[in-house]
N, C-alpha and C positions, 0 to 999 in steps of 0.2 A: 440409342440415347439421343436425345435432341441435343443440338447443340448450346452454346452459350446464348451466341445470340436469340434463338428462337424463345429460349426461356425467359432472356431480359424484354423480350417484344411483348410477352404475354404475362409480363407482371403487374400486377397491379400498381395502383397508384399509393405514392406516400400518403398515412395515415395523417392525420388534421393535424398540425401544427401545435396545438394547445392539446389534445390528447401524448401525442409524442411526449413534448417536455413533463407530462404527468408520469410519466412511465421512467424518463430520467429521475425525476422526484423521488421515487416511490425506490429505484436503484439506488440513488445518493443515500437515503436512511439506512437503506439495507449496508451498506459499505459503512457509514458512519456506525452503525451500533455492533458490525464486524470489528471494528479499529479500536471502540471502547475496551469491548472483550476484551481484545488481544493486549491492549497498554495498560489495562488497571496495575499491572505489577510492577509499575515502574514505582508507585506509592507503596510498595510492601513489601520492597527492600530489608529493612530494618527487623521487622519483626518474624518475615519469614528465615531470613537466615539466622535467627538467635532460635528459632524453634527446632530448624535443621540442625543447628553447627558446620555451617557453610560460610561458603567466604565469592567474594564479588564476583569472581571468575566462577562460579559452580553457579551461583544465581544465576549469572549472565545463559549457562547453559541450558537453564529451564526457561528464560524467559525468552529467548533466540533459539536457541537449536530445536528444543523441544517441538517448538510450533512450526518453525521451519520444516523440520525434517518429510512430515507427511505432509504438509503441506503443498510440499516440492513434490513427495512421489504421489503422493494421490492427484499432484494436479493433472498429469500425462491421460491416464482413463479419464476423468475430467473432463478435459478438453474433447477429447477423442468425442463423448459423449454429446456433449455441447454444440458439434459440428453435424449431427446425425438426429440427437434426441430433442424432446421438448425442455429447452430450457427455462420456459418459468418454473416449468415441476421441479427442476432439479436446483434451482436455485430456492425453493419453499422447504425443501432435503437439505440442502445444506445449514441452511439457518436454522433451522429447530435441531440439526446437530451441534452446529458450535454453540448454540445456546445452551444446550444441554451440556456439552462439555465444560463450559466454563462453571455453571453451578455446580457440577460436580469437584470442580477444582476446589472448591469450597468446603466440600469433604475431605479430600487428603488430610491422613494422618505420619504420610512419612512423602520424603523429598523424592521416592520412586514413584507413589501416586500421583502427586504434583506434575510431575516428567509428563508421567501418562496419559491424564485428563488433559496436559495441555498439547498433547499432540493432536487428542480429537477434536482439539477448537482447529485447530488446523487444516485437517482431513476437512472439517465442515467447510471451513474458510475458504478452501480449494475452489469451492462449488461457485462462486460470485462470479469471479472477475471475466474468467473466461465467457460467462453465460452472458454478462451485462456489455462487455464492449461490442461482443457480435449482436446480438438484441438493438445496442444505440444505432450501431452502425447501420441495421435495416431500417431503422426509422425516420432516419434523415439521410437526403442527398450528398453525396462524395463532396461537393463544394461549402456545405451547411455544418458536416461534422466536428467540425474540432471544436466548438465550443462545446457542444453539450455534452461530448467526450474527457473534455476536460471538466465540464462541474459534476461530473461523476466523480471524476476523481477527484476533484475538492470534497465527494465524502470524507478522505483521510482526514482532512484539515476541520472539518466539522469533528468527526470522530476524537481526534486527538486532543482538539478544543474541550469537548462534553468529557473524557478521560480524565483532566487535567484536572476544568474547573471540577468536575461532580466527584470524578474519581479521589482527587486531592480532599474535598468536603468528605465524601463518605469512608474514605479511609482514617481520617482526622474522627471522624465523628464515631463509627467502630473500635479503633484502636483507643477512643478514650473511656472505653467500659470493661469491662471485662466479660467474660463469655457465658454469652445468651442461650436460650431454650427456642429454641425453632420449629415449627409445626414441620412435620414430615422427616426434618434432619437430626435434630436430638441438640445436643452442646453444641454449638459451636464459637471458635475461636475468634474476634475482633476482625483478623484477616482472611478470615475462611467468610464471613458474613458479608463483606465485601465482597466476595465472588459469585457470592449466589444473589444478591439483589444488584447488580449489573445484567448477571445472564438470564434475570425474569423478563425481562421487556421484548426478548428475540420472540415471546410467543405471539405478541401483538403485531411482530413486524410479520410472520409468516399470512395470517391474516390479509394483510395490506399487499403483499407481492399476489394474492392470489384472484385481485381484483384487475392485475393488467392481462392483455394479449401476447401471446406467442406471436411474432411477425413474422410476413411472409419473408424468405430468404431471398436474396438479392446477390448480383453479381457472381455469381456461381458459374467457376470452368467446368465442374464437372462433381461426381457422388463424393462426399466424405472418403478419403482414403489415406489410409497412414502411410502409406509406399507411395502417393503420389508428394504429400506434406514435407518427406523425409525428401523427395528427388528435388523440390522447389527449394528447401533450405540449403539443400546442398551445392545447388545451379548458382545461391546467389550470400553463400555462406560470410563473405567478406562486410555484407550489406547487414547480413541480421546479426553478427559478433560485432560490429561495430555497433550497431544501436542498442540491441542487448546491453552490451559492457559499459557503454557512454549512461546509460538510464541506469541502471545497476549503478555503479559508480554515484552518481547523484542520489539517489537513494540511500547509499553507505552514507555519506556525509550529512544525512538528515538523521537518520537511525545513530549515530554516533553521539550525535547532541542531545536529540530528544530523550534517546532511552538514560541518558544521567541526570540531564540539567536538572531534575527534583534531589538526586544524589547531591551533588555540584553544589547546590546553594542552602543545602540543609548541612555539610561538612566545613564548606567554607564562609558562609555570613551567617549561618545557624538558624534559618529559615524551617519552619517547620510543615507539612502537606499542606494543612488549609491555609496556609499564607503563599506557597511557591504557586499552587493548583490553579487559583483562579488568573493571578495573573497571566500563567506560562497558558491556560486554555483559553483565552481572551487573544492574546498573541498570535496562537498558531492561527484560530479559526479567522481573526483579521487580515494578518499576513498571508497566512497562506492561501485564504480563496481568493483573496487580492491577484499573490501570483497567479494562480490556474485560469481565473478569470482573462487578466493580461496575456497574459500568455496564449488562451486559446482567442481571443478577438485580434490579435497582431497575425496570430497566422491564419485568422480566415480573410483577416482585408489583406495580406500579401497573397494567400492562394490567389487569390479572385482578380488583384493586380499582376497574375502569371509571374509570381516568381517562382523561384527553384529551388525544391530541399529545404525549404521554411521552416520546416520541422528542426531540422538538425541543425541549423546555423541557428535559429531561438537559442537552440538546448547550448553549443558551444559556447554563446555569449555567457548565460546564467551560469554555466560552471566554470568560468571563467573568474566572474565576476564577486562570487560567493567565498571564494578566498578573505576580501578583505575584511568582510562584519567577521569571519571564522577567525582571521590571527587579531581583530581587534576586541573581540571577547576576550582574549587570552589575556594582552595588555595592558585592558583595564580592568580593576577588581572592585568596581563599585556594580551593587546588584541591579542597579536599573539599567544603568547603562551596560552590562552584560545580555538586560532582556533584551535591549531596545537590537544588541548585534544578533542575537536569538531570531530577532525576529525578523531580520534583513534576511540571515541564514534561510528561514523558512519559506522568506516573500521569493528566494532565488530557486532554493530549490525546489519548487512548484513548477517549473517553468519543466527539468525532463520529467516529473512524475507525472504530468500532464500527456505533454507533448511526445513522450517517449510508447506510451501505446496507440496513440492517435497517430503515428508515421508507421506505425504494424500494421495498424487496419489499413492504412491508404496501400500499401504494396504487397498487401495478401489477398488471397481469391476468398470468397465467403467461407467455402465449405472446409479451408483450413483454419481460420481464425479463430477456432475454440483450442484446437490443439499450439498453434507456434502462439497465443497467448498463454499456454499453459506452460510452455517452452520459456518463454520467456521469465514467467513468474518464477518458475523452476530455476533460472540461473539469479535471477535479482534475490528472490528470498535464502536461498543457501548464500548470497555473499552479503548480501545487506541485512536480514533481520537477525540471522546468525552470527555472521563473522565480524558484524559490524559492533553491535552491544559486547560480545566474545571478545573483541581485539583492545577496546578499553577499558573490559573487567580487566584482561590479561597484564596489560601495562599496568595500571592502577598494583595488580598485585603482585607479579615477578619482576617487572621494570624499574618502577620507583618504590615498590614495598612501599608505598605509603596511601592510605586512603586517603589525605589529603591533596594528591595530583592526579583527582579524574578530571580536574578543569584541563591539564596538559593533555591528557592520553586522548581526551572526546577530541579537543581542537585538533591533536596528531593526527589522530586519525578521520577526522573532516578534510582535512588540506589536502592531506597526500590522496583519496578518494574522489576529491575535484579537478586535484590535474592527471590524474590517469582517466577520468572520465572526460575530461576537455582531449587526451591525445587520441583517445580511442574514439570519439567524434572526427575529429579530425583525419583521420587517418582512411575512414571508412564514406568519407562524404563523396568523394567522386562514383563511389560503388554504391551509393544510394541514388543518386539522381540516376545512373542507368539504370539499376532497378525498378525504379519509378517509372521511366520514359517507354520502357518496357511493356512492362503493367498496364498503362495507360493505352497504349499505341495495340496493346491483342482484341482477342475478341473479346464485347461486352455482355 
């Protein structure tokens, strides 16, 4: 086997500048029309559990757990896959799955279909992230990455954005008729219609992934191996449970807000989808690519200015900081000024969902990056898309028995997922800069 170096001698050169960032492009939509998928249910609340006889906590479990669950386990072959196989194929696989699963969602006729169909958006879901941050990361140079790593990940913020406004609109506009004749579906239900004209457009986006390049792999110690991945995590276990859990944790306290805030202001100022929708998707996609933008241009002009751990001291600050729009949301109960703290919430937390896989790629070798990003996603989605929506269905319903206090349970449970994400940064920073210096200082 040749070694490191010999392969890094004999790789070719980065692909054109203006090609690359096309290839980011063409990822960001792929992740934006993932995030649509996944968030249409936060608008269909209402009518799905009157059709169920369900209650907020059993919602919360189809709309977290469900997607979570294979999510997480499919994402392990996943990754494994990703570090070995072509991943534009398997990211053109995944997208015409979770598209398919979410139209299908559109057909359930009982709350165990629903479950089901949305676990397959999930299994499909699996297929992105891992493929897209190793893909970015061959594209551009270790000192050039963190932005365009980061306006990937401002897909979500686009995603969430087009969810909000379109999803808000088209759930408003569905739910005000009653149930339609559908070519190829037969009846369908106001809420069920919603599901299958969101999941049409994944077929336009397979399309469009299949016009980029597979890139050459770069920085490689050695073949794809699940026993080698498993010995690196475990060499430097203190390093990736700390930023794991710090990103995690920041993620909880977005997932906590967003998955209500249409609940939130349709209970308490009696806002209705097409009136919460466009503003809250206006919000996120300004806010939040703001933060991911900021966030990835601070840490390429400190990389470059040789500072240390820039990643994780960014992230420290913003969950630190994101505390104050989260208890002044609570404080104040006029709706704008709840958005305006909505939206600080989201401008902060962009900063780890950014920055938290951009510090993976920097202190992993290539040929593990599709798996310990699978790792990772695996612990962030079981505690953030699951337990996060799950913990203030839970309060809302056993806590305060009252649907009127999911404005407390989402801010409870915002705060306390900021400063456990602020100590678990903290805690684990000195065992990242060695990890890093590490990294840095082996063979290239």
């Amino acid at each position: 086997m040749k070694s490191a170096s010999a392969l890094e001698i004999q790789a070719p050169p980065y692909p054109a500048t203006g090609y690359s960032w096309y290839v980011v492009t063409v990822l960001y939509l792929a992740y934006t029309f993932s995030f649509v998928d996944r968030s249409i249910t936060a608008y269909l609340v209402g009518p799905i559990r009157q059709d169920f006889a369900i209650n907020d906590f059993q919602f919360s479990l189809m709309q977290g757990l469900a997607f979570a669950a294979f999510f997480t386990i499919m994402g392990i072959p996943v990754g494994r896959l990703a570090d070995s196989w072509n991943r534009r194929l398997l990211v053109m696989i995944g997208v015409a799955l979770w598209s398919t699963m979410t139209i299908l969602c559109g057909t359930a006729d009982t709350y165990l279909e629903l479950f089901i169909w949305r676990m397959g958006v999930g299994v499909g879901e699996a297929c992105l992230a891992p493929c897209a941050y190793s893909m970015i990361s061959d594209y551009f140079p270790r000192e050039r990455r963190s932005l365009p790593l980061n306006m990937y990940s401002a897909g979500v913020m686009l995603g969430a954005g087009l969810a909000n406004v379109f999803g808000g609109l088209v759930a408003r506009y569905a739910l005000s008729g009653g149930p339609q004749q559908v070519i190829l579906f037969g009846e369908l239900k106001p809420w069920q219609l919603s599901f299958v004209w969101v999941g049409l457009p994944g077929i336009f986006m397979v399309v469009l992934i299949a016009t980029i390049r597979e890139p050459y792999r770069r920085e490689k110690r050695g073949k794809a191996n699940a026993a080698a991945t498993i010995k690196h995590l475990r060499r430097n276990w203190a390093t990736y449970l700390s930023l794991i859990g710090g990103t995690t944790f920041g993620a909880l306290t977005n997932a906590a807000i967003l998955g209500w805030v249409p609940a939130w202001f349709e209970r308490r100022f009696g806002w209705n989808q097409a009136q919460i929708g466009p503003f809250l998707g206006v919000i996120i996609f300004v806010f939040g690519t703001a933060g991911l933008s900021l966030a990835g241009m601070l840490a390429t002009r400190y990389i470059r200015a040789g500072g240390k751990a820039v990643y994780i001291k960014l992230m420290i600050a913003a969950e630190c900081l994101v505390i104050i729009p989260l208890v002044l949301a609570h404080a104040v109960d006029e709706p704008y000024w709840v958005l305006g703290c909505v939206g600080f919430t989201v401008f902060l937390t962009g900063f780890p969902s950014g920055l938290g896989p951009a510090a993976l790629q920097w202190i992993t070798p290539n040929e593990m990056r599709g798996q310990v990003t699978a790792a990772y996603l695996f612990v962030l989605s079981l505690i953030s898309m699951s337990a996060g929506p799950a913990a203030v269905g839970y309060l809302t319903s056993y806590f305060f028995a009252d649907d009127m206090a999911v404005r407390s349970s989402a801010v409870l449970v915002g705060v306390l997922a900021a400063v456990l994400g602020t100590i678990s940064l903290l805690v684990g920073l000195r065992s990242y800069e060695k990890t890093a210096n590490e990294f840095l200082s082996g063979p290239r």
